[in-house]
C-alpha positions in Angstrom: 9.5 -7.4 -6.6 10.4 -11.0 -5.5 11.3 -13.4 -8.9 8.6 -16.2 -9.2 6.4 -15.9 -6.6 3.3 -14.7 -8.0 2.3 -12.5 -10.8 5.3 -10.1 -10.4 8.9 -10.0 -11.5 9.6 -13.5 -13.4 13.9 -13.9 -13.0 16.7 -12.4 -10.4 17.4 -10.1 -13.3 13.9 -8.5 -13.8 14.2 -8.0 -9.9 17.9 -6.9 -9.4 16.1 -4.2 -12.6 13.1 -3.1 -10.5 15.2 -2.4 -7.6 17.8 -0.6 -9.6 14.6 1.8 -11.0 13.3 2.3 -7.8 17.1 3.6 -6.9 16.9 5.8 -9.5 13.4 7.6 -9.0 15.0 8.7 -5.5 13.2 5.4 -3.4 15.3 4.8 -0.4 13.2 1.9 1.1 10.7 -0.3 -0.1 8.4 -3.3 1.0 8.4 -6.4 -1.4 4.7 -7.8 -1.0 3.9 -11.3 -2.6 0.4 -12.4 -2.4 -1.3 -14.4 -0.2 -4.4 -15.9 -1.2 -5.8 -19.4 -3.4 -3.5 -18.6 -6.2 -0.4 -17.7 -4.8 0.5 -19.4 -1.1 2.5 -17.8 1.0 6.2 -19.0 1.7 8.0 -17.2 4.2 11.2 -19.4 3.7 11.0 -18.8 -0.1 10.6 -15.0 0.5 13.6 -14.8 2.8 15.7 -16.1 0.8 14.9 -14.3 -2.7 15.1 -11.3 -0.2 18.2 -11.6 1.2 19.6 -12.8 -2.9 18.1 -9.4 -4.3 19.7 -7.4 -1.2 23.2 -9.2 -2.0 22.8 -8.6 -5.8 22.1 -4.9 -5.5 24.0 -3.7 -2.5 22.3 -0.8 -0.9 21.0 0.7 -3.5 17.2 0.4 -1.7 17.0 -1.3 1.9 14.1 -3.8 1.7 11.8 -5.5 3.9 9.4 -8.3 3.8 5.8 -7.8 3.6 2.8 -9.3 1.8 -0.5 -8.5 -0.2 -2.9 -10.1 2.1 -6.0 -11.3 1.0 -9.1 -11.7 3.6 -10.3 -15.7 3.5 -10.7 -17.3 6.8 -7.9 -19.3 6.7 -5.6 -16.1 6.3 -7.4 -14.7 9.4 -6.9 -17.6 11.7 -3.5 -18.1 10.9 -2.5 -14.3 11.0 -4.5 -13.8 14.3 -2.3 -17.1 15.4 0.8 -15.5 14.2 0.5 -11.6 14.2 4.2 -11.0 12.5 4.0 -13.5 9.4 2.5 -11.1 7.1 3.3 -7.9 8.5 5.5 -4.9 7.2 9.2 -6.4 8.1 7.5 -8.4 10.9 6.1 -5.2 12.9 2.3 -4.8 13.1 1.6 -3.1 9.9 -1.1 -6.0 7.5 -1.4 -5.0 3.5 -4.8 -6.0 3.1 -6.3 -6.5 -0.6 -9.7 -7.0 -1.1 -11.6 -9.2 -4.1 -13.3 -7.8 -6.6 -16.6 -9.6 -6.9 -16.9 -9.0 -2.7 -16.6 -7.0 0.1 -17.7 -9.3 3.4 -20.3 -7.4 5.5 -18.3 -8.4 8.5 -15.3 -6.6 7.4 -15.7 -4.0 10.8 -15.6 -7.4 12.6 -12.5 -8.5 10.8 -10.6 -5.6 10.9 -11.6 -5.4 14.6 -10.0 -8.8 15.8 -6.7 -8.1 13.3 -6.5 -5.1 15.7 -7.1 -6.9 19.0 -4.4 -9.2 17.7 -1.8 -6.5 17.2 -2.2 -5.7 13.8 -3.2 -2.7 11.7 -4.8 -3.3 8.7 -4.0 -1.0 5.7 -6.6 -1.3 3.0 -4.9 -1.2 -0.5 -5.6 0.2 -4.1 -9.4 0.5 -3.0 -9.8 2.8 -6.1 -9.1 0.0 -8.4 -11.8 -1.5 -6.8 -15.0 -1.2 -8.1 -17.2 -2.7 -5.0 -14.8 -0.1 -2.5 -15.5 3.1 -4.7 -19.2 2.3 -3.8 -18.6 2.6 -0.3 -16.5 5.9 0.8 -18.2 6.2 4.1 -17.0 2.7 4.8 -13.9 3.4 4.5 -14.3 6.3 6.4 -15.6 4.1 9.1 -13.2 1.6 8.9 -10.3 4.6 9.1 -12.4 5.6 12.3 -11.8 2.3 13.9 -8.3 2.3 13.6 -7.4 0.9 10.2 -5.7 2.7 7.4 -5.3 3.1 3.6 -3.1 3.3 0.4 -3.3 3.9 -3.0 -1.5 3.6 -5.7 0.8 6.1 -7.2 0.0 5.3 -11.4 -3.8 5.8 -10.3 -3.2 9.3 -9.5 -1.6 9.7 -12.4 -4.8 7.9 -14.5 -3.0 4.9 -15.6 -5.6 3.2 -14.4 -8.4 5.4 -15.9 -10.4 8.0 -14.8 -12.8 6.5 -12.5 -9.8 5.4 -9.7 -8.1 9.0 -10.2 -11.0 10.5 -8.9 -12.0 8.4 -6.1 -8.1 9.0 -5.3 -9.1 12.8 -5.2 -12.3 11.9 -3.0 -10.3 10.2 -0.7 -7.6 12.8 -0.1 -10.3 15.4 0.4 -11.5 13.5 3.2 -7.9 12.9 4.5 -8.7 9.1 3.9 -5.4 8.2 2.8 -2.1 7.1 4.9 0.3 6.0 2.1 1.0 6.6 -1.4 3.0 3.3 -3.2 4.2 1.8 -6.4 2.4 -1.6 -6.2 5.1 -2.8 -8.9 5.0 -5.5 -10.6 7.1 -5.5 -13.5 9.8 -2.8 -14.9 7.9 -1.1 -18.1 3.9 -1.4 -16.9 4.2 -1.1 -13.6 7.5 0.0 -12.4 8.5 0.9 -8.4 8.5 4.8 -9.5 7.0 7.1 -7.2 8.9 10.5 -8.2 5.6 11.7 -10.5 2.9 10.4 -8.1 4.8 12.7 -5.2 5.2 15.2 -8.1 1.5 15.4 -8.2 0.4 15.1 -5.0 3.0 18.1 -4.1 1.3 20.3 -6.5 -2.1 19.8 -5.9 -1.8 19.3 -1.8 1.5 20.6 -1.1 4.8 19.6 -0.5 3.4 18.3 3.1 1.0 16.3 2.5 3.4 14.8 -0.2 6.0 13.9 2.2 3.5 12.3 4.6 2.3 9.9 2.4 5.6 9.3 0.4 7.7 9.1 3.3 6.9 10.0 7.2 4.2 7.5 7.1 5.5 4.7 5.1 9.0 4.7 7.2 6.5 4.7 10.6 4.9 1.8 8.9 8.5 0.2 8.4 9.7 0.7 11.7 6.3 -0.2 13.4 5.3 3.2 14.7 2.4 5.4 14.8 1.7 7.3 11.9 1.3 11.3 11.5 -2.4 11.4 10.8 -1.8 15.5 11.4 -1.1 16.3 7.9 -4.2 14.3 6.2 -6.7 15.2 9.0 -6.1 18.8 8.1 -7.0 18.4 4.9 -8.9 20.9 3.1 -13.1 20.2 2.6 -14.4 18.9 -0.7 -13.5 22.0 -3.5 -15.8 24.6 -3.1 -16.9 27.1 -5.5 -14.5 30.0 -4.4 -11.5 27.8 -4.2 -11.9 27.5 -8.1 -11.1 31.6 -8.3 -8.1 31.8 -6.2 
């Protein structure tokens, strides 16, 4: 969403644009997330003040907050552990963590453990468009266990980004592994911060409940810094069964 800070929107304009499409598929909030990793440092004066030049430039058409896709390398760790609110959801305790590709570390229960000692929750993104993640459900499972949590992405329900990451979507809602449901925008015609057919679906195949957890109740707690309704996921139906398929 921030202009020229990584692979996302290029100008003021293509932001002011995502912001004004997010408005109009009925977003009320939303989290800009810039990377943070080898490519793309991290500049929290930069942010702030492309931040506060979109909010200006679009009124209050969609409050937003600072946040950031945060990659695990050591120096990220130290310094977040050092400084628990620099990468956060607008400063509270809520980390966006995004994982490589070509590795998962085995210590990642470690990691995960001393970001919590330190204040912070991490909330492990997209990990169905990771190929390494989709290998390790129980994992995850473990890792929600501990205290961490997870998001996916909206398009993948939707199989924009093929089949494979729609189903392990499914997988992971059947085990009431996931917390949020987001855009993960990065341009206005690929993809756009539009949510309205992601809740669509989710509404329709888990109900209306569930769909306003993930779209709403929990990413608002996440905003505001507060615990999360894990009621509506943890009582989640099992896996499909074979009589579920003649109701």
């Amino acid at each position: 969403m921030l202009y020229g800070v990584d692979d996302g929107a290029r100008t003021l304009e293509d932001s002011i644009a995502m912001v004004q499409i997010a408005a109009a598929s009925g977003t009320t909030d939303l989290v800009v997330t810039p990377h943070a990793n080898l490519e793309f440092p991290f500049q929290p004066d930069v942010i702030q003040e492309r931040l506060a030049e979109i909010s200006a430039a679009t009124g209050e058409a969609v409050r937003l907050y600072s946040g950031c896709d945060f990659h695990l390398s050591h120096e990220n760790i130290t310094d977040a552990i050092s400084n628990p609110t620099k990468y956060t959801i607008d400063h509270k305790c809520y980390l966006l963590v995004e994982f490589s590709d070509l590795l998962i570390f085995h210590n990642t229960p470690e990691i995960f453990a001393r970001l919590l000692d330190a204040g912070m929750i991490p909330i492990v993104t997209h990990p169905e468009r990771n190929g390494l993640l989709r290998q390790r459900i129980d994992q995850i499972a473990a890792w929600v266990d501990a205290g961490s949590r997870v998001q996916i992405t909206g398009q993948s329900l939707l199989g924009v980004f093929g089949g494979r990451a729609r189903e392990f979507c499914e997988s992971l809602l059947d085990r009431g592994l996931v917390h949020f449901v987001a855009s993960d925008a990065h341009d206005c015609e690929y993809r756009p911060p539009r949510l309205k057919d992601a809740y669509a679906w989710i509404r329709k195949k888990y109900g209306e409940a569930l769909a306003e957890t993930l779209c709403v109740t929990n990413p608002r707690a996440a905003i505001e810094g507060d615990p999360l309704d894990l009621g509506a996921t943890a009582l989640l139906p099992e896996p499909r069964r074979w009589y579920q398929l003649w109701r």
